[in-house]
C-alpha positions as YAML, in Angstrom:
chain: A
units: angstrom
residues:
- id: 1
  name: UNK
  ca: [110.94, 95.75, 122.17]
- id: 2
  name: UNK
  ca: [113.52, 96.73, 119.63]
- id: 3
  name: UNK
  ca: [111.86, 96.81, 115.97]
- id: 4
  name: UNK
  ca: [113.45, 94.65, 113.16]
- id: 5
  name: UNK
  ca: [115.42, 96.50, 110.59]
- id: 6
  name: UNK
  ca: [113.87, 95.96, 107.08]
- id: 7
  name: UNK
  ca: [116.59, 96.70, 104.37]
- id: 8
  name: UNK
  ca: [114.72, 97.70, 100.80]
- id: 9
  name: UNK
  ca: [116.96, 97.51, 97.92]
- id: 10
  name: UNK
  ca: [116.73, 97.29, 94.24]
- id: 11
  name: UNK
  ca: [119.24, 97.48, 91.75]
- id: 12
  name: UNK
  ca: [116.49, 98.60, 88.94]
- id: 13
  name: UNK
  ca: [115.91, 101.85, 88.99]
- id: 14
  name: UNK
  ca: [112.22, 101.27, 88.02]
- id: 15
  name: UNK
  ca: [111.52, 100.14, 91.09]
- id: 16
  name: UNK
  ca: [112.38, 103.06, 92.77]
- id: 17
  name: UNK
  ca: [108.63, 104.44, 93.29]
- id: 18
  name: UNK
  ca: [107.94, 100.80, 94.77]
- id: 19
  name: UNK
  ca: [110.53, 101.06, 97.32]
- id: 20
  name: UNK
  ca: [109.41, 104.78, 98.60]
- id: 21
  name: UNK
  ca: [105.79, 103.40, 98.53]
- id: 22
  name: UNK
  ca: [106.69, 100.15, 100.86]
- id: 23
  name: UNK
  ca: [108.96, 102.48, 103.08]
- id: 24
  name: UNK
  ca: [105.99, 105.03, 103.34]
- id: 25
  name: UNK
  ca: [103.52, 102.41, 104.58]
- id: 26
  name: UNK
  ca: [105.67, 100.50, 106.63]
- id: 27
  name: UNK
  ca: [106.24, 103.70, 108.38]
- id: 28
  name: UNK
  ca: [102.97, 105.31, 107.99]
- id: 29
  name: UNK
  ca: [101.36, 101.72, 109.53]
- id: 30
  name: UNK
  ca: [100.77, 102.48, 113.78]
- id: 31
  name: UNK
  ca: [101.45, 98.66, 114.06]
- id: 32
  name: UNK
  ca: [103.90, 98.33, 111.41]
- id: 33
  name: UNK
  ca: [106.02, 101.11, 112.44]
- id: 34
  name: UNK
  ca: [106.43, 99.07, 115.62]
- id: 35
  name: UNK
  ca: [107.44, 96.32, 114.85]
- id: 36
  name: UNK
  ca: [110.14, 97.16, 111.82]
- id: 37
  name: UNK
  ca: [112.32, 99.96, 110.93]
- id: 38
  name: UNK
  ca: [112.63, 100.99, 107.88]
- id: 39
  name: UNK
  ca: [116.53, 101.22, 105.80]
- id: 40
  name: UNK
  ca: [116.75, 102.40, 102.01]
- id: 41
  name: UNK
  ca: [120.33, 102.77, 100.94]
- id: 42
  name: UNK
  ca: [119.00, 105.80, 98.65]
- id: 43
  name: UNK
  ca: [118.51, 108.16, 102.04]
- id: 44
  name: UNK
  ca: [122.08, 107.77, 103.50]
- id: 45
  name: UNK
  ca: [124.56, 110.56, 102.31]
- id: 46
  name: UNK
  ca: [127.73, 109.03, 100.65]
- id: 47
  name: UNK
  ca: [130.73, 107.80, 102.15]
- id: 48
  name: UNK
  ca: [134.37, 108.44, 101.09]
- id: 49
  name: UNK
  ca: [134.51, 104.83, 102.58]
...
């Protein structure tokens, strides 16, 4: 079974700890982690796109 994607995105900057702590226990979770895959836009490098 292919996990769901999860996109976590905030444009406040104080919720920046939030985000990390969701992505953490999504991923940290044995069941969690198999069902969804975690994206935050913070951890992919920039693009000269």
């Amino acid at each position: 079974m292919t996990p769901t994607r999860i996109f976590i995105s905030s444009v406040q900057r104080e919720f920046a700890r939030d985000r990390e702590h969701l992505r953490d226990y999504l991923r940290g979770d044995p069941l969690m982690r198999r069902f969804f895959e975690v994206f935050l836009f913070e951890n992919v490098p920039a693009s000269d796109r």
